[in-house]
C-alpha positions in Angstrom: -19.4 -40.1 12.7 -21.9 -38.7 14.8 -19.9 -36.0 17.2 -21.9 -36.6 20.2 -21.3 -40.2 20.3 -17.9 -39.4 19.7 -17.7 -37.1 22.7 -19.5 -39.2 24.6 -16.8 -42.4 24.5 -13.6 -39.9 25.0 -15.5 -39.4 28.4 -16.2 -42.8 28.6 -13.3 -44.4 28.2 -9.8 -42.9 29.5 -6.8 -42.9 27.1 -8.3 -42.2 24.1 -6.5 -40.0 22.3 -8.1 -36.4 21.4 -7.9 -32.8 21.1 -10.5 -30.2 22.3 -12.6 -31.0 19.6 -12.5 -34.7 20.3 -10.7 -38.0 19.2 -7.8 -37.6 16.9 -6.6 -40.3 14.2 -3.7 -40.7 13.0 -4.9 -43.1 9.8 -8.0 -43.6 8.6 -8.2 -47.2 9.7 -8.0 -46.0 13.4 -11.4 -43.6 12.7 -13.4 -46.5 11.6 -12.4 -49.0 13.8 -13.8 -45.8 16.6 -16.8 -45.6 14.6 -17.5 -49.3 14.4 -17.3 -49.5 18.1 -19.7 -46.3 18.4 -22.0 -48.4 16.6 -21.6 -51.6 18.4 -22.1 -49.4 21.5 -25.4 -47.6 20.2 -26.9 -50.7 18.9 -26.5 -52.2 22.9 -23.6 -54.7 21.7 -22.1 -53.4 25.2 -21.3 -50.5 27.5 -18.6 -47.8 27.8 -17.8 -49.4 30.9 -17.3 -53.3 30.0 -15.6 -51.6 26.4 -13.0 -49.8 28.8 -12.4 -52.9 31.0 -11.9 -55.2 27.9 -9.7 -52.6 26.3 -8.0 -51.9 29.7 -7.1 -56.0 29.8 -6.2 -56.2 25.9 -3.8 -53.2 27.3 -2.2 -54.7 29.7 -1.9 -58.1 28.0 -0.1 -56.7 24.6 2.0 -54.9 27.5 3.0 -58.1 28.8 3.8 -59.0 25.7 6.4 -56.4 25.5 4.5 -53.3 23.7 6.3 -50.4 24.6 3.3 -48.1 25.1 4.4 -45.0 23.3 0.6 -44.2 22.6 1.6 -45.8 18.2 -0.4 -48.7 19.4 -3.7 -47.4 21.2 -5.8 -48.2 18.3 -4.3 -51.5 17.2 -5.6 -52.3 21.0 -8.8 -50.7 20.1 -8.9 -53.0 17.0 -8.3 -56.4 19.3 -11.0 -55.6 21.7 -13.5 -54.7 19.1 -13.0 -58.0 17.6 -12.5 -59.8 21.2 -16.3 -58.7 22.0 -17.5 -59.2 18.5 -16.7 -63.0 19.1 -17.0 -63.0 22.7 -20.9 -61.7 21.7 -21.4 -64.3 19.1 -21.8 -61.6 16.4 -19.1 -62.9 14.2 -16.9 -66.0 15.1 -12.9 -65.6 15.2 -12.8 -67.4 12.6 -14.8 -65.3 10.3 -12.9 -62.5 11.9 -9.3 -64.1 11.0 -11.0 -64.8 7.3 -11.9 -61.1 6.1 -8.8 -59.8 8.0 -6.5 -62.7 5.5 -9.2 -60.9 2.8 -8.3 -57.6 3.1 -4.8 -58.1 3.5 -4.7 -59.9 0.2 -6.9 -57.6 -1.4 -4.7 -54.6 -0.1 -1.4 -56.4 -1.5 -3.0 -56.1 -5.1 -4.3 -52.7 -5.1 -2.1 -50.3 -6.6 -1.5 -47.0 -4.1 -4.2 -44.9 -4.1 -7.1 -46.9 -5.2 -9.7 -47.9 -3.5 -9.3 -51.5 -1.6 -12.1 -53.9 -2.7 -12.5 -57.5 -1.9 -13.1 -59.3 -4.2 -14.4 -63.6 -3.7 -10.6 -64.2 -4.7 -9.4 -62.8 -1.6 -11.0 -65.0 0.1 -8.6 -68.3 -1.1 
C-alpha cells in the first residue's frame, strides 16, 4: 500500500482509524478493502470528499439500523460504501457484487484454517 496515499485518505476522511504512523487494521480483510478504495480513488473512481459523504450516510444508516458504534464496525462500513459506489459507478453491478461475495464465502467454508482461500468456478453455484 502506497504510504502516501494512505496518509493522504486518514486526512481525507474523518474517523478512520490510525496511529501516528497511519491507519491501523485490525484483520487483514479491513487493509485491503482500504487499499481497494485507495485505488478506486487514484484511478478517478471518485473523491475523498464524495467517499467521506457516502461513508458518512452508510454510517448513519447501519446506525439507524441499530449498530452500536463501538468503532468494531468502521470497516464493515468501509466495505458497504466501497461496493455502494462500485455499483452506483457502473463498475460492477450488485449483482455481481452479491455473486463473488456468495463465492468467497463458499470458498472460505471449504478451506481448511490457514490456507490460502481460492475460488474456485464451484463457488460460484
Amino acid at each position: 500500500m502506497d504510504a502516501a496515499a494512505a496518509r493522504e485518505a486518514t486526512k481525507a476522511i474523518p474517523g478512520v482509524p490510525r496511529d501516528d504512523e497511519g491507519p491501523v487494521f485490525r484483520a487483514p480483510w479491513e487493509a485491503q478493502a482500504f487499499a481497494m478504495a485507495l485505488t478506486l480513488h487514484e484511478r478517478g473512481l471518485f473523491t475523498w470528499s464524495e467517499w467521506a459523504s457516502a461513508l458518512a450516510s452508510e454510517i448513519k444508516r447501519a446506525q439507524a439500523a441499530g449498530d452500536p458504534d463501538t468503532g468494531e464496525t468502521y470497516y464493515r462500513h468501509w466495505l458497504a460504501t466501497l461496493e455502494n459506489l462500485v455499483a452506483a459507478k457502473g463498475v460492477a453491478s450488485t449483482a455481481t457484487l452479491h455473486r463473488y461475495r456468495d463465492a468467497w464465502d463458499h470458498a472460505a467454508e471449504r478451506t481448511p484454517h490457514g490456507a490460502p482461500i481460492e475460488l474456485m468456478p464451484g463457488d460460484f453455484g
